[in-house]
C-alpha positions in Angstrom: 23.6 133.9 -196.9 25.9 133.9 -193.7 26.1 138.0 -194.5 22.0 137.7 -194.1 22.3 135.4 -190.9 25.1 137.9 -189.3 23.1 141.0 -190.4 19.6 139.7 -188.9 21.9 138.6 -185.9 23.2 142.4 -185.3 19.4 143.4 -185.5 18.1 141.2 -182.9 21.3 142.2 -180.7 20.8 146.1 -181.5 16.8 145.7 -180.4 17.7 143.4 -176.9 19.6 146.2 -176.3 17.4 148.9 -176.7 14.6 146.9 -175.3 17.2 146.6 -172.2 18.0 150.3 -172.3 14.7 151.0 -172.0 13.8 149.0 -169.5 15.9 150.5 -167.0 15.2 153.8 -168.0 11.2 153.2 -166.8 12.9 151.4 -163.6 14.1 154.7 -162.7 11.3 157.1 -163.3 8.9 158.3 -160.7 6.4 155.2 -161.4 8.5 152.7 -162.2 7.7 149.0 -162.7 9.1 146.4 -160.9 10.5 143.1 -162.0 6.9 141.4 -161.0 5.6 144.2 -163.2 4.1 145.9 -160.8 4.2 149.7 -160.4 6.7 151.2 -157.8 5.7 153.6 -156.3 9.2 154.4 -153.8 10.3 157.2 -156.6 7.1 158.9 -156.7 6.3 158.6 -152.1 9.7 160.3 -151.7 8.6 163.1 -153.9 5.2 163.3 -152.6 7.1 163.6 -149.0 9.1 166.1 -150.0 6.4 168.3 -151.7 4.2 167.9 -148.2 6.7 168.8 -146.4 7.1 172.2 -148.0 3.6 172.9 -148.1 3.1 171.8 -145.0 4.8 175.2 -143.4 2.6 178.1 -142.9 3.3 180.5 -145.4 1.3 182.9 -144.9 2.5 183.3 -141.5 6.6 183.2 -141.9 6.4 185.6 -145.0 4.2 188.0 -142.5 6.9 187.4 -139.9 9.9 187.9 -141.7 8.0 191.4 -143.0 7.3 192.0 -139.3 10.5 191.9 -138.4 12.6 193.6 -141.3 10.4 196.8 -139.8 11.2 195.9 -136.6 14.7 195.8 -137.5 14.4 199.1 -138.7 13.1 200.6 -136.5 15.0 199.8 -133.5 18.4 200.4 -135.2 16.9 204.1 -135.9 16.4 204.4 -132.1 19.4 202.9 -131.3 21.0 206.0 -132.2 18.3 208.6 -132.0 16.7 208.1 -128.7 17.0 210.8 -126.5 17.3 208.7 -123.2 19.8 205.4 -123.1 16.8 203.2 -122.2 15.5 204.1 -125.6 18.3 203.0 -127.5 19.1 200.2 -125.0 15.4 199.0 -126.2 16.0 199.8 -130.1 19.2 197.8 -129.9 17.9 194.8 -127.9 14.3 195.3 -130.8 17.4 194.8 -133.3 19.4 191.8 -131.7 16.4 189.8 -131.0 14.0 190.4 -133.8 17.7 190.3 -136.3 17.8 186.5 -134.6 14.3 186.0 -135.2 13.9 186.9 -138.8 17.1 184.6 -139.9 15.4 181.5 -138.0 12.6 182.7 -140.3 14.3 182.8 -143.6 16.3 179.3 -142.4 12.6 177.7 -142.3 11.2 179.8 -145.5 14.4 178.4 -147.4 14.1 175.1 -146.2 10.3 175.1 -147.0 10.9 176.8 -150.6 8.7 179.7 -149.5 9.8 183.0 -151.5 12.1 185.4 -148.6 10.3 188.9 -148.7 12.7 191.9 -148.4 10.3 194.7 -148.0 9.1 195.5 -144.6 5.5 195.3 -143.5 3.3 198.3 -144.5 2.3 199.3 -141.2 6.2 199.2 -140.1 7.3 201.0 -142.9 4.6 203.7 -142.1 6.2 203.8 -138.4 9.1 204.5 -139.6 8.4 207.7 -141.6 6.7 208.8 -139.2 9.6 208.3 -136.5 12.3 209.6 -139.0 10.7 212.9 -138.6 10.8 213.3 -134.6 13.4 213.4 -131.7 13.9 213.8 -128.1 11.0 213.3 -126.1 8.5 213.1 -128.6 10.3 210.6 -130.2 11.3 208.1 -127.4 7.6 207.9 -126.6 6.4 207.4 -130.3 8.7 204.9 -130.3 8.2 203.3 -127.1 4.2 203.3 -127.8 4.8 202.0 -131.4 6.3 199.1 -130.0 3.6 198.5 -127.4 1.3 198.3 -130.3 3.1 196.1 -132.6 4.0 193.8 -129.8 0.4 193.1 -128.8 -0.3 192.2 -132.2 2.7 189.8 -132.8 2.0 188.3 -129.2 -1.4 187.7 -130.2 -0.6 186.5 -133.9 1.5 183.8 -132.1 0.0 182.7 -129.8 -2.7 181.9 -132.4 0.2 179.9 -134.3 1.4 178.2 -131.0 -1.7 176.8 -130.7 -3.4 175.8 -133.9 0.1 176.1 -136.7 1.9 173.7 -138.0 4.9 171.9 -136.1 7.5 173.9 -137.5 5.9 177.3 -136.9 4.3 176.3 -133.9 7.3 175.8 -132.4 9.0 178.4 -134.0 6.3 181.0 -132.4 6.0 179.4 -128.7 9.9 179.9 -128.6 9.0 183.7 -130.0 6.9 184.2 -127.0 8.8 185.3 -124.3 11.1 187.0 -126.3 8.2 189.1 -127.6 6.7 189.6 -123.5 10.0 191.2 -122.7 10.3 193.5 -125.3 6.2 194.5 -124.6 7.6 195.0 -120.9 10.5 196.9 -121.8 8.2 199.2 -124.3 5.5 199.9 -121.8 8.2 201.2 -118.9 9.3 203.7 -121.8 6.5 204.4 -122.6 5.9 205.8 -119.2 
C-alpha cells in the first residue's frame, strides 16, 4: 500500500511539473497569458513593430536606386579613364565617388529594412554603357556628358517625388540626394557643351 501511495505521489509530482513546464512555455510565446489570464500581447507588439518597420521603407524605390546607381557607377569609372578631355574624367570620377557613397547608404537602409540588394544595373544604364564602350574622343565625352544630363533629370525628378510624398527613411535619404544630384546635372550640362 505505501508502494501505491509513493507511486500515485510521483504521478501527481511528474504532472505539476509538466503542468508548470507548460505554463511557462505559453508565457513566452507571441500571445502569451498573463498571470490574471489575460492575453499578453508585449511578444506579439514588438514583432508587429518590427515587421512595420521593414515594410514601411519604400522598396520599390531603393531597389530602383541602388540599380540606378550600380550603372552610374559604371559608367563613370568607364569615363574616368576614357574621356578624351580631363573634365570628362574629372566628372566620371566625381559620378563614381558620389553615386559609390550613395548606393552603400542605399544597401545600409535595404539591409536594415530586409529588402533584397539588386546587383544588376538598371536596364537603361546598362544599355548606356554598351553603347559608350564602343566610342572615344569627342564623340564619346559628349555621349557621355549628354547621358548624364538625361539620367540626372530623371533621378532629380524621381526624388524629388520621394522628398515629398516617401516614407521617412527615403525621404530623407532622397532630399539629402538632391543637391548632390544638381551638381552633377551642372557639371554634365558644361560638358556637354
Amino acid at each position: 500500500m505505501n508502494r501505491s501511495i509513493y507511486l500515485a505521489a510521483a504521478t501527481v509530482l511528474a504532472l505539476a511539473a509538466c503542468r508548470q513546464n507548460t505554463a511557462e512555455n505559453t508565457m513566452t510565446g507571441a500571445n502569451a497569458m498573463n498571470a490574471a489570464g489575460n492575453i499578453d500581447m508585449t511578444a506579439n507588439a514588438t514583432n508587429t513593430a518590427a515587421t512595420n518597420t521593414a515594410t514601411q521603407v519604400d522598396s520599390a524605390f531603393v531597389t530602383s536606386s541602388i540599380e540606378g546607381d550600380t550603372a552610374e557607377i559604371a559608367i563613370g569609372q568607364l569615363a574616368s579613364t576614357k574621356g578624351s578631355t580631363k573634365a570628362a574624367r574629372d566628372l566620371g570620377q566625381m559620378v563614381v565617388t558620389d553615386h559609390g557613397a550613395h548606393k552603400q547608404k542605399l544597401i545600409d537602409l535595404a539591409n536594415t529594412a530586409g529588402i533584397a540588394v539588386p546587383t544588376e544595373p538598371a536596364a537603361d544604364g546598362h544599355a548606356n554603357l554598351l553603347k559608350l564602350q564602343k566610342l572615344s574622343g569627342a564623340e564619346f565625352d559628349k555621349t557621355f556628358a549628354q547621358m548624364l544630363v538625361d539620367s540626372h533629370h530623371k533621378g532629380i525628378a524621381k526624388n524629388e517625388k520621394q522628398a515629398a510624398s516617401g516614407d521617412p527613411q527615403t525621404a530623407a535619404l532622397a532630399k539629402e540626394t538632391l543637391p548632390v544630384l544638381k551638381k552633377h546635372l551642372a557639371a554634365a550640362e558644361a560638358l556637354a557643351k
